[in-house]
N, C-alpha and C positions, 0 to 999 in steps of 0.2 A: 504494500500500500504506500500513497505517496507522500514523504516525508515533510514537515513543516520549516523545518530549517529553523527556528526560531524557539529556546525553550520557556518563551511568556506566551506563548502561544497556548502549550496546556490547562494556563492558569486560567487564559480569558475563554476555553473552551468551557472547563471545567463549572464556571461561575455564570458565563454568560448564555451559554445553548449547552441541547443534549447529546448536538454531535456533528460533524462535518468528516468528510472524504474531501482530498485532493490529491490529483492525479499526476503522473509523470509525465512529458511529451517525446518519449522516446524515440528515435526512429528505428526501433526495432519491433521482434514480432514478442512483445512480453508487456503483461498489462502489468504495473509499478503504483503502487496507492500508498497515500500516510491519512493516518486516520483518528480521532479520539473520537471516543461513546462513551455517557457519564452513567448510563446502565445497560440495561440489554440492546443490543447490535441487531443480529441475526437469528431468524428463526431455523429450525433444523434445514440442512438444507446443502448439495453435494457438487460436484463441479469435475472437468475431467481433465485439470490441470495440477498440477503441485500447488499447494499452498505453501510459500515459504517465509517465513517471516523474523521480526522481531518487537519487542516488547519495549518499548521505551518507557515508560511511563507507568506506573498502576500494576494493577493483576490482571489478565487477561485469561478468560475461563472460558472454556469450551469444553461440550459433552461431544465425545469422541471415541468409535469402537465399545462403547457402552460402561462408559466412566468418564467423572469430570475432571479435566485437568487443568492446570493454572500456569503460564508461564512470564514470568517476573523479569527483569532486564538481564541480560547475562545470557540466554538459551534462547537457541532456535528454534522454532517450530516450524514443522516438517507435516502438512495434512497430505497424503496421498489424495492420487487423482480416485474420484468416485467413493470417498470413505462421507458419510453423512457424519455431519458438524455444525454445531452454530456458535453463539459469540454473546460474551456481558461480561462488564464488570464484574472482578472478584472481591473488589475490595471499594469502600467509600472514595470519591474523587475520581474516579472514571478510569479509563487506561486508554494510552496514547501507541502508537501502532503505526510499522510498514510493513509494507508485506510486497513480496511479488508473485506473480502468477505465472508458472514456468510449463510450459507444454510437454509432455510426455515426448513428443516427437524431438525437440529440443535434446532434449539428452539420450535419446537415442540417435541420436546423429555422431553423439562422442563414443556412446558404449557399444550401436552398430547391431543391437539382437540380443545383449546378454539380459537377463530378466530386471525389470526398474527396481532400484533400491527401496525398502522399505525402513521406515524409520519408526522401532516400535512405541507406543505410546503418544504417539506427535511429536514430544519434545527430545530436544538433545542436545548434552553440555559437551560435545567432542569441540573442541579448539580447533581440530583442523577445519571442521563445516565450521563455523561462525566466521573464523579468517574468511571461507571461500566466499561467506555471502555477503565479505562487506561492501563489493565494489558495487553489488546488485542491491544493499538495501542502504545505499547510500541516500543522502535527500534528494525527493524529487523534483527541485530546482536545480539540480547537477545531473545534467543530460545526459545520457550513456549511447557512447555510438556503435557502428554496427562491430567495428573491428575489438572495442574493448568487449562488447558484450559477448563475443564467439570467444575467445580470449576467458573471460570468465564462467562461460557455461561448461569449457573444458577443464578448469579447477571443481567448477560447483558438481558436476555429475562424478567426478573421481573420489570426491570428499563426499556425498550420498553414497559412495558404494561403503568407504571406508565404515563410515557413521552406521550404518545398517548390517554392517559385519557381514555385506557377501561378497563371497569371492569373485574377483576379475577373469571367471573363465568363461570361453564360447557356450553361448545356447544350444540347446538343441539343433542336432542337423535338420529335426524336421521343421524347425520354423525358418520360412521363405521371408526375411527382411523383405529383400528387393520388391515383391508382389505387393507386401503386405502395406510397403511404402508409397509403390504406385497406387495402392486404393485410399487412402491418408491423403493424398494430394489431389486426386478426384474430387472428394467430399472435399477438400479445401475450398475449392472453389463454387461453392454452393450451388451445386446444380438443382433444379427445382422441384424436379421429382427423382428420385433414385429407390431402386429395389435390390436385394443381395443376387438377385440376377443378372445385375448389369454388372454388378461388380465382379461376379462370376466370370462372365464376358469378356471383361475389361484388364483383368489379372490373369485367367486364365488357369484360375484357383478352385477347387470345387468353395461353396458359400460358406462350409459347415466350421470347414477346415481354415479358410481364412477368418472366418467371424473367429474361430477360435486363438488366430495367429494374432489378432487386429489386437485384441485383449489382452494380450498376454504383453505386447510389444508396447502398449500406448494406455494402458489401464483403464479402457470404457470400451465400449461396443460399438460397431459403426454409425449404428443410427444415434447413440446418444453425441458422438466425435462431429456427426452434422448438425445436431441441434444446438449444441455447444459455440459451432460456431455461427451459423444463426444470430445466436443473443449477443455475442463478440458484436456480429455488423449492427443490433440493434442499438446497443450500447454508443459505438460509432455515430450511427445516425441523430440519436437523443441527444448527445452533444451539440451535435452541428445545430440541433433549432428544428429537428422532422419532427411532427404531431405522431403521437403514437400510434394512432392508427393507419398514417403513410408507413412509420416506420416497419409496421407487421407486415402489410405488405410486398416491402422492397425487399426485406430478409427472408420471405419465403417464408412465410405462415398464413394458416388459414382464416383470421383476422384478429384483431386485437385482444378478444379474451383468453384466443390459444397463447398469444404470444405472450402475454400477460401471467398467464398461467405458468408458462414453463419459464421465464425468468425468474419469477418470484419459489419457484423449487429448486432452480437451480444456482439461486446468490442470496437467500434465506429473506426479499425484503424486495418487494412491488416495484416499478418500473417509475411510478407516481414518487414513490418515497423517493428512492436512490435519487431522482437529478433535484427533489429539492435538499437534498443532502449536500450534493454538488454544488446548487447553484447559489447556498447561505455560506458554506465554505469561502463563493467566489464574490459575494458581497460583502462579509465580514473581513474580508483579506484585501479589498478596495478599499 
């Protein structure tokens, strides 16, 4: 999440509103946010990216894998792609927070097919992962370009392998990266209608077998990897000034209450809320 750069910033969150998001303007492909909530954030609610973060500020509590956990300044927290979680204060005065949103495909671009690292409990005080993730949850007034960011995903994914105690050996020979890459970049590019037939088609995969590989390599399933990103161009859009109900339409949904529907399950908190989240962020910071 993206950093405030300022620490009177917490004070006048904490006393003045109950919460603000502001964003990174990267020109890469990684969503970067800083955030304070002076209680509850997010309702349950799952994504099929890494959540990676850190705690500046407060206690920051989230129920995850079926226990609540708390991470304090010092530890990283690590949410796998697809694990349900939500977000509140643990303690009085809110908690102050960046995080970044790291794509599965992303670090499999470094690791190449070895299975994604798993980080148990969400949190982790390994010193080598906090080093790797300073360059990425630095403040988000400090731009990150494309060359340092590839540069840092190749630290960040070798220190997630560390951090998760799995070993740096080849996957199985029966998982087809290559196929399974080419169907990953298909759904990239939001095609409108898709079936695991065409995908079939398209890779050259039986469907059962790649829906299988798709999961294993990028931690969701393909149809959830398109609707994911979907709400990515929705997000996009809501920015720029589109009415929400342009916006359902341009992202390929079947209109505003679908698309409403699955944002708000898949980032724990309405499409309404989040920009004026955003947009008190961008008033109070004028």
């Amino acid at each position: 999440m993206k950093d405030v750069g300022h620490g009177s910033l917490l004070t006048q969150g904490s006393t003045r509103k109950n919460g603000w998001i502001n964003h990174a303007n990267d020109p890469v492909g990684m969503e970067r946010i800083e955030a304070f909530f002076a209680a509850r954030a997010y309702e349950m609610h799952r994504h099929d990216t890494y959540a990676i973060g850190r705690t500046l500020s407060g206690v920051q509590s989230f129920n995850y894998r079926g226990a609540l956990r708390n991470n304090q300044p010092g530890g990283t927290m690590v949410l796998h792609p697809d694990e349900k979680h939500d977000g509140q204060a643990g303690a009085e005065g809110g908690f102050h927070y960046r995080i970044a949103y790291i794509e599965p495909a992303a670090i499999q671009a470094v690791l190449r097919g070895r299975a994604l690292p798993y980080v148990n409990g969400g949190i982790s005080d390994d010193p080598r992962l906090f080093a790797a993730t300073g360059r990425i949850l630095r403040s988000v007034e400090d731009r990150i370009d494309t060359f340092e960011y590839q540069d840092a995903l190749f630290e960040l994914a070798h220190a997630l392998e560390a951090a998760s105690g799995s070993a740096p050996v080849k996957a199985k020979k029966l998982i087809d990266y290559s196929s399974v890459e080419m169907a990953r970049q298909y759904l990239q590019e939001l095609p409108h209608t898709v079936t695991l037939d065409d995908l079939e088609k398209l890779c050259g995969r039986d469907r059962w077998s790649l829906s299988r590989d798709f999961r294993t390599l990028f931690g969701t399933s393909p149809y959830r990897y398109l609707t994911m990103r979907r709400l990515d161009a929705v997000k996009t859009a809501l920015r720029s000034g589109q009415s929400l109900a342009e916006t359902a339409f341009s992202a390929g949904f079947a209109d505003q209450s679908h698309m409403t529907r699955q944002f708000t399950k898949a980032f724990g908190i309405s499409p309404a809320r989040w920009l004026g989240l955003l947009n008190h962020r961008q008033v109070t910071s004028g």
